[in-house]
C-alpha positions in Angstrom: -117.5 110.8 -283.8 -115.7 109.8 -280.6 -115.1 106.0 -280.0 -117.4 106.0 -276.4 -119.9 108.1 -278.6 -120.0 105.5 -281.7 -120.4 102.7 -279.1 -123.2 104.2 -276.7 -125.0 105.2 -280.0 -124.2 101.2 -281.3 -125.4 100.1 -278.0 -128.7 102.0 -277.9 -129.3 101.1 -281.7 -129.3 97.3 -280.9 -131.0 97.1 -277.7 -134.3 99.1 -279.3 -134.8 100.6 -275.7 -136.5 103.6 -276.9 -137.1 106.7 -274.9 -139.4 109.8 -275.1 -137.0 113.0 -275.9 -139.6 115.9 -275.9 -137.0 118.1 -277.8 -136.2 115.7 -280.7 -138.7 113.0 -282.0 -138.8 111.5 -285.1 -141.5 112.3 -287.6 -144.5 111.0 -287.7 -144.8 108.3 -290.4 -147.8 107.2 -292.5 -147.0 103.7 -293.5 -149.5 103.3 -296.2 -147.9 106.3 -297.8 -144.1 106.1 -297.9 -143.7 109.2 -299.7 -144.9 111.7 -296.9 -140.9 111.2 -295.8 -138.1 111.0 -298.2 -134.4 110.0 -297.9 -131.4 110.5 -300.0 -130.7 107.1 -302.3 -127.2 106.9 -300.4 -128.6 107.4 -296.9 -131.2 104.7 -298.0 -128.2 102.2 -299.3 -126.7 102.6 -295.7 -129.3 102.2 -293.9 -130.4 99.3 -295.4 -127.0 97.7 -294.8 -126.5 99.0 -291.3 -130.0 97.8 -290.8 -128.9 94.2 -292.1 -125.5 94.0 -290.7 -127.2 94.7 -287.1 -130.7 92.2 -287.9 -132.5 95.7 -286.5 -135.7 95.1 -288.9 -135.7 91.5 -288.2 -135.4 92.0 -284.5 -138.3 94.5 -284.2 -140.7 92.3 -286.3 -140.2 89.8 -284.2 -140.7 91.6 -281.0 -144.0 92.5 -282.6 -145.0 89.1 -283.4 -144.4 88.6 -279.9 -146.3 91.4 -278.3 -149.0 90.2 -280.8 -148.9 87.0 -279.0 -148.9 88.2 -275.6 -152.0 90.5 -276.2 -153.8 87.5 -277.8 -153.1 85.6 -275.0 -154.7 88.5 -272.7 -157.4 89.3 -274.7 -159.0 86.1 -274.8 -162.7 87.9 -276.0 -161.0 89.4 -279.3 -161.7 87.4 -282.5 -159.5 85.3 -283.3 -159.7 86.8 -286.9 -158.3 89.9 -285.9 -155.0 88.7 -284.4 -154.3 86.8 -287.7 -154.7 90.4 -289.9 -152.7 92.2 -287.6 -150.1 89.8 -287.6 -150.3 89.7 -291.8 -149.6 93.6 -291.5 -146.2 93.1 -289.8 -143.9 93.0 -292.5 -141.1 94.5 -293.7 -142.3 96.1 -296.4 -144.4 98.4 -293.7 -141.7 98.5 -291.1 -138.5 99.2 -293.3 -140.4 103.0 -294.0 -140.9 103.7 -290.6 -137.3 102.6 -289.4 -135.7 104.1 -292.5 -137.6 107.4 -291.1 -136.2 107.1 -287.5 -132.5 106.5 -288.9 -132.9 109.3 -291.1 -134.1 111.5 -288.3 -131.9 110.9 -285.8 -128.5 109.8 -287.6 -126.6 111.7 -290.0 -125.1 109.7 -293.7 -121.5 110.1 -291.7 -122.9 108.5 -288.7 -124.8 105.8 -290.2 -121.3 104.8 -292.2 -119.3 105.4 -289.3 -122.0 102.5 -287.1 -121.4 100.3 -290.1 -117.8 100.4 -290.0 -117.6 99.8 -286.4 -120.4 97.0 -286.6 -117.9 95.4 -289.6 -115.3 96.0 -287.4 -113.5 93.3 -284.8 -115.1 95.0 -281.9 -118.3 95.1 -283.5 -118.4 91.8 -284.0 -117.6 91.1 -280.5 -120.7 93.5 -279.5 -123.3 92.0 -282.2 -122.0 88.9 -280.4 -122.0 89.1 -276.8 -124.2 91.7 -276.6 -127.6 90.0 -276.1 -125.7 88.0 -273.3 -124.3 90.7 -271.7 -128.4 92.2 -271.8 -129.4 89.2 -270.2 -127.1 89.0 -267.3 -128.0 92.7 -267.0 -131.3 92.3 -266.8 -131.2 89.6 -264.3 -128.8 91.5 -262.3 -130.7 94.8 -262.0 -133.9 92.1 -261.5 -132.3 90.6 -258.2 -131.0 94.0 -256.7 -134.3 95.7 -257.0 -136.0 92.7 -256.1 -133.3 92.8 -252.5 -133.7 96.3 -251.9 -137.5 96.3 -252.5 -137.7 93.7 -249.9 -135.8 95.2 -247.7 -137.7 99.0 -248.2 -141.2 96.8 -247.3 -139.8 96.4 -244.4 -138.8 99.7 -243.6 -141.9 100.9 -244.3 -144.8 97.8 -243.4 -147.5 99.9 -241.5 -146.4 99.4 -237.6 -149.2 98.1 -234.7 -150.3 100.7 -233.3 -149.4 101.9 -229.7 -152.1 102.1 -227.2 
């Protein structure tokens, strides 16, 4: 795989932006039964261990503690019993099957071991690193120029008085 390739692919396995693709999606994935998808034992070894070299599980059940948190908090009228079993159901046990299915789906054994040796790599390193920085500044960046250009287009396009 081609360096720019490896680190695009590295890049958009971190930052879990995820994106429809209508000609390629990932299977659909019955957690209670983890048999409906199987995966060889040796692309399951390295996916685990890309998986733990990158904190991948451990960063998506935290985002989903967090967007359990954030519908709690907007959905003041839901028992308060419900939030506490939902939250109990995000685990790893019921995540790892559903993430080992996307990797499978989507990355080749040779691919998978070629992300690993880049993320056990200096420059991986350097990207596990600074990466979450570097999103940050990004964000804020791309936050303040749409932020100055949206200003600007309400302006340009603020219903005028009318003539008479």
């Amino acid at each position: 795989m081609n360096p720019k390739a490896l680190c695009l692919s590295a890049a958009l396995l971190l930052t879990a932006n995820l994106s429809a693709d209508t000609k390629k999606s990932a299977p659909a994935v019955k957690t209670e039964d983890p048999s409906v998808h199987t995966v060889s034992k040796a692309k399951v070894e390295a996916i685990r261990k890309l998986m733990a070299i990158t904190g991948v599980l451990d960063t998506n059940l935290a985002g989903a503690r967090d967007a359990i948190k954030g519908m709690k908090k907007n959905s003041p009228a839901v028992n308060p019993l419900f939030w506490g079993d939902l939250e109990s159901k995000v685990t790893s046990q019921a995540f790892e099957p559903v993430l080992m299915a996307i990797y499978d789906h989507n990355y080749s054994l040779e691919e998978i071991k070629g992300l690993t040796r880049f993320f056990e790599s200096p420059a991986g390193k350097a990207f596990m690193e600074k990466n979450a920085t570097v999103q940050t500044e990004t964000g804020r960046s791309l936050q303040a120029y749409m932020e100055a250009n949206s200003k600007e287009l309400m302006k340009k396009y603020a219903p005028q008085p009318k003539k008479n």
